[in-house]
Wavefront OBJ file of the C-alpha trace (Angstrom):
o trace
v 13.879 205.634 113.046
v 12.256 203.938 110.494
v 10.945 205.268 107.112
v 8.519 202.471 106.690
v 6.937 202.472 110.289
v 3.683 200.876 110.496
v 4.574 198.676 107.826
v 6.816 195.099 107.628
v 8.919 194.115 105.173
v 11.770 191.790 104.000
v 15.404 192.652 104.229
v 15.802 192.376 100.951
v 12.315 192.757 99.546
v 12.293 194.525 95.948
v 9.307 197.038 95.339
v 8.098 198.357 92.427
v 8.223 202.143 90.851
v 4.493 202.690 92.607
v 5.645 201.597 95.673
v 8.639 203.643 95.504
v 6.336 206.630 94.867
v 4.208 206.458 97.535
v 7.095 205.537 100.232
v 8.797 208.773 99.622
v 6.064 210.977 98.098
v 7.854 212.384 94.669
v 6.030 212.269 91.347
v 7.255 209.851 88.501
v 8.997 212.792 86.898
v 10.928 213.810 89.661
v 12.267 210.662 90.869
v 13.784 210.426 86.916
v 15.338 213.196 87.255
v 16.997 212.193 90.391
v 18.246 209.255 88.519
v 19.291 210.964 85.386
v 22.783 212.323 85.649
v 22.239 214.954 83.266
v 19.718 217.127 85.077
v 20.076 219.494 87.835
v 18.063 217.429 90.506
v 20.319 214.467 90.086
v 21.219 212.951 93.564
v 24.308 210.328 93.327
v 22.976 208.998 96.526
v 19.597 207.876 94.794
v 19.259 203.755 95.155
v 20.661 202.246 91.813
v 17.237 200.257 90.185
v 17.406 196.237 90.023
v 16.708 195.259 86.540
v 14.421 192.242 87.122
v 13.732 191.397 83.121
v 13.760 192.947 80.227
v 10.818 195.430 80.714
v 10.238 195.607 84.643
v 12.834 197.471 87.093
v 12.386 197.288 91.250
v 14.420 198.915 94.233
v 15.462 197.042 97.396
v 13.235 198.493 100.110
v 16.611 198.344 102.480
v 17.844 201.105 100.254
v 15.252 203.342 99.835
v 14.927 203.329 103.238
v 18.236 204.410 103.792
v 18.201 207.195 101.500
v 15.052 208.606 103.159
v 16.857 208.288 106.760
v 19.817 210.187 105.373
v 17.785 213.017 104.192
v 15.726 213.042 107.393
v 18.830 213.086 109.312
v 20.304 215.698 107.277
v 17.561 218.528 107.577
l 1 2 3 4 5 6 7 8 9 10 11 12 13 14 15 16 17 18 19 20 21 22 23 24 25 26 27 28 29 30 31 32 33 34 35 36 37 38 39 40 41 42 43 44 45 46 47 48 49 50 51 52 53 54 55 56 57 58 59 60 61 62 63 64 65 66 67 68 69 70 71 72 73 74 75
């Protein structure tokens, strides 16, 4: 199965926080909170972001991808 069915991208394409948003339908808020090792919805498992320059941050589709098909397969 494929998270991003209907939809073609590159192995190793980076997308953006938007992109990221709308692929696996959290707010803004909750994805930082999945990244922020402090708080109680913090998932290890998250995708680490690239840092592209000083200002601007991406994820490697690949990887999101994978993180949705682990929590579909583990429902």
């Amino acid at each position: 199965m494929n998270a991003f069915t209907g939809q073609t991208f590159q192995m190793n394409q980076i997308i953006n926080f938007k992109e990221v948003i709308r692929l696996i339908g959290l707010s803004r808020a909750t994805i930082y909170n999945i990244m922020n090792e402090r708080h109680k919805q913090y998932d290890v498992t998250f995708p680490k972001q690239v840092h592209l320059t000083v200002g601007r941050v991406g994820w490697f589709a690949r990887e999101i991808n994978q993180w949705i098909e682990v929590k579909l397969a583990s429902r």
